[in-house]
N, C-alpha and C positions, 0 to 999 in steps of 0.2 A: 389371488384376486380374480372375483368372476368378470371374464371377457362380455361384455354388453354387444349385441351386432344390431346394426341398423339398417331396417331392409332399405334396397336400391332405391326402391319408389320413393321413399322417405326422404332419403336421399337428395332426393331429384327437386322435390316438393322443397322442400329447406335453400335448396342452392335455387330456385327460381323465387322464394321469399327475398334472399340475400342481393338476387339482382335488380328484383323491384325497390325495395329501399332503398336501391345506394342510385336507382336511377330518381327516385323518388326526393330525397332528400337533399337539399341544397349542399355547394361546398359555402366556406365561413363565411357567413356575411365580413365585408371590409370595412373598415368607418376611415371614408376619404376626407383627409384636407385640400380642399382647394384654394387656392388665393389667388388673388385675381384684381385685374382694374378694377374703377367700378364702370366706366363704360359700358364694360363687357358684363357686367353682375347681372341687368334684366334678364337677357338673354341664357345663361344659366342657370339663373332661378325658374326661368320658364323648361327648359329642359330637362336639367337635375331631376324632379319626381318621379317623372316616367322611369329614367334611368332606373334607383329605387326601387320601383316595382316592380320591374323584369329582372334585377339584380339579387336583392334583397341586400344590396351594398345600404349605405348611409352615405351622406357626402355634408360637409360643415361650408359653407362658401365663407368666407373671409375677406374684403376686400379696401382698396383705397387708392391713394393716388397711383400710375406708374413709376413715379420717383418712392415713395412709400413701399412700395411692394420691392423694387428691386433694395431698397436699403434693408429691408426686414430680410430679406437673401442674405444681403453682406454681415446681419447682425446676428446672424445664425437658424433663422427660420428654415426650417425643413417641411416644407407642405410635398403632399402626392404631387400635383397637380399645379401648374404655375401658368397662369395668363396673364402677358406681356407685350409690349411691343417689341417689333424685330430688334430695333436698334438699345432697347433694354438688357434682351436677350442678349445680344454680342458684346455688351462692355463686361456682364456677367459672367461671359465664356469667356473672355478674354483674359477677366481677373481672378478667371479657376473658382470661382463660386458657385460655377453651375455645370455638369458634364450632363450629354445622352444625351440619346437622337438628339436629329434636328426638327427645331422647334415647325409645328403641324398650323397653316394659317386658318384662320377661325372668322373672321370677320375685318369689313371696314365700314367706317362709319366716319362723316364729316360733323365741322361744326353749327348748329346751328343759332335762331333768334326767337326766344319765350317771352308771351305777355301772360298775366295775370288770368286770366280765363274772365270772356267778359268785356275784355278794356281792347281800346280800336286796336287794329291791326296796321303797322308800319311798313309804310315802303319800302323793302330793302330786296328788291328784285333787281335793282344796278350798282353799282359802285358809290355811287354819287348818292343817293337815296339810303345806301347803310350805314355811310360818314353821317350824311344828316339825320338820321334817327339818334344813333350814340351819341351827338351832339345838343340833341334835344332832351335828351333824356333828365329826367328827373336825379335818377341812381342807378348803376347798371350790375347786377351781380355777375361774377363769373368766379373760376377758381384762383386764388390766388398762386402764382406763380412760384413762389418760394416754395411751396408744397409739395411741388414735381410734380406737379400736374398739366398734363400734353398742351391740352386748351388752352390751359394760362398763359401757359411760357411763350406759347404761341401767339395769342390774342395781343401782349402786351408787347410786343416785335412787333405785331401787325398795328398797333396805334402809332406808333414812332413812324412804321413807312407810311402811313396816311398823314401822317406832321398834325397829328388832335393826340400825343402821347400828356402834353400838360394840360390839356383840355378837359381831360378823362380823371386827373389824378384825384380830384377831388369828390367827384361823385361814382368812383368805384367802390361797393361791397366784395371783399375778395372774400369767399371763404374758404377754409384750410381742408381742402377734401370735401369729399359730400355733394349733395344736391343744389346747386347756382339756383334751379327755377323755385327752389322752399322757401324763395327768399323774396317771390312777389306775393305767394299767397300771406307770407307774415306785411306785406306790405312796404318791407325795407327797400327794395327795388322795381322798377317798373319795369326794364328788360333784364333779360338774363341771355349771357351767352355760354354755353357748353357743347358737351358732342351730344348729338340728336337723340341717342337714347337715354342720356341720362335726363334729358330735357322732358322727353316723353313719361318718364318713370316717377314724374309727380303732379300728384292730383291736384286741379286744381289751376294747374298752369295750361298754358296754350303754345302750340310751336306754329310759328309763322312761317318758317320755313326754313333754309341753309342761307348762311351766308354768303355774295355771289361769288361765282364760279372760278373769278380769276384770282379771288385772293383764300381762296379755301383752303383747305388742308385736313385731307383725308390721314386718320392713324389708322393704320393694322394692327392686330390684336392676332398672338398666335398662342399656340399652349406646349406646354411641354412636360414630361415626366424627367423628374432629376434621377439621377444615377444613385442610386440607393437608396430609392423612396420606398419608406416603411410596407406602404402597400401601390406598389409598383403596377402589379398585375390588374390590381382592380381598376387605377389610374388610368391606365392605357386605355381600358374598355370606354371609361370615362370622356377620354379625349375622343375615341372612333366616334361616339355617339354626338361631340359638340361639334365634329368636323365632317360629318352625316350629310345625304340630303334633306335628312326629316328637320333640320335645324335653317333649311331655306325659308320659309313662312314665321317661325318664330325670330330671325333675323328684321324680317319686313314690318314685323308687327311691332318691335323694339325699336325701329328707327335705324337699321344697320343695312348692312349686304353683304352676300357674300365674298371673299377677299379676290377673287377673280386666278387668273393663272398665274 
């Protein structure tokens, strides 16, 4: 067999080809599942792209109530990426559904009060003034509670301790997950109550502002990578980037904030 030799230079020239491609060439794009409130959905969808393009990952956002999300766990759902609230997270650790780190805080957000884009604006800067809006009210949409959804569950406790729970029952639009303010622009309801970014997240509606201060109820929203997520590695990256400072302004711009220390 004739021995071929290949001079050094050639050599050299070939091994600094080999090290510009492999500096050159990305490693595998990932295609991330995320699932998520939908709270928390603006603010990821606003995020997510960039990610993307300095990754050349892919990400699929997924999203629905927090009762919704954590049962899609219990029913076998395997996402990369899981945004929850804390107290979601520990019934799910607790009932071995979900192992890894612990969950990284992403955001808080309260609830607030949507008109139609257009139609007056209601008084609900005191106590007194937010009972008599909902009182006045024509229909009010919010999330229906059975849902597992944060706001609902909460909102309809919150009518019971204001003593306007039978007052409300009749002109409640609940809907089963989803957007509460899609429901002035169809014209079914003239307020809507939900958490501020989801409120913000449709056109057409108007936010008046939060509901007041003493009977609010802030949710946090944290993220987590489960213990043998398909694509783990890219996940991670995913969560550094939603729990980022570059993620303080698109926070502000969704109606949220940051979850604090």
């Amino acid at each position: 067999m004739r021995r071929v030799t290949i001079p050094t230079r050639s050599l050299c020239r070939l091994g600094a080809v080999c090290l510009v491609l492999a500096l050159v060439v990305p490693a595998r794009a990932a295609e991330i599942t995320l699932l998520t409130t939908g709270a928390y959905k603006p603010v990821a969808a606003a995020l997510v792209p960039d990610f993307e393009r300095r990754t050349g990952h892919t990400v699929t956002i997924r999203n629905d109530t927090a009762g919704a999300v954590a049962q899609a766990i219990r029913d076998g759902a395997r996402p990369d990426l899981v945004v929850l609230t804390p107290s979601g997270f520990e019934a799910l650790i607790r009932e071995q559904r979900l192992a890894g780190g612990p969950p990284a805080p992403l955001a808080k957000v309260g609830i607030g009060v949507a008109v139609r884009d257009g139609a007056p604006l209601p008084d609900i800067a005191t106590l007194p003034g937010f009972r008599e809006a909902l009182l006045r009210a024509r229909a009010v949409a919010m999330v229906d509670p059975a849902s597992g959804g944060s706001s609902g569950i909460y909102l309809a406790q919150l009518f019971a301790r204001l003593g306007i729970a039978d007052a409300m029952k009749g002109k409640l639009v609940l809907v089963h997950g989803g957007l509460a303010a899609a429901r002035l622009v169809t014209g079914e309801a003239d307020l809507a109550l939900q958490q501020t970014s989801e409120l913000m997240a449709v056109a057409g509606a108007r936010l008046v502002g939060p509901i007041p201060a003493e009977v609010q109820n802030d949710t946090v929203y944290a993220g987590m990578v489960p213990a043998g997520a398909a694509e783990g590695e890219a996940a991670s990256a995913l969560l550094r980037d939603l729990a980022g400072p570059q993620a303080a302004p698109v926070l502000a711009e969704k109606g949220m904030v940051p979850p604090g220390p």
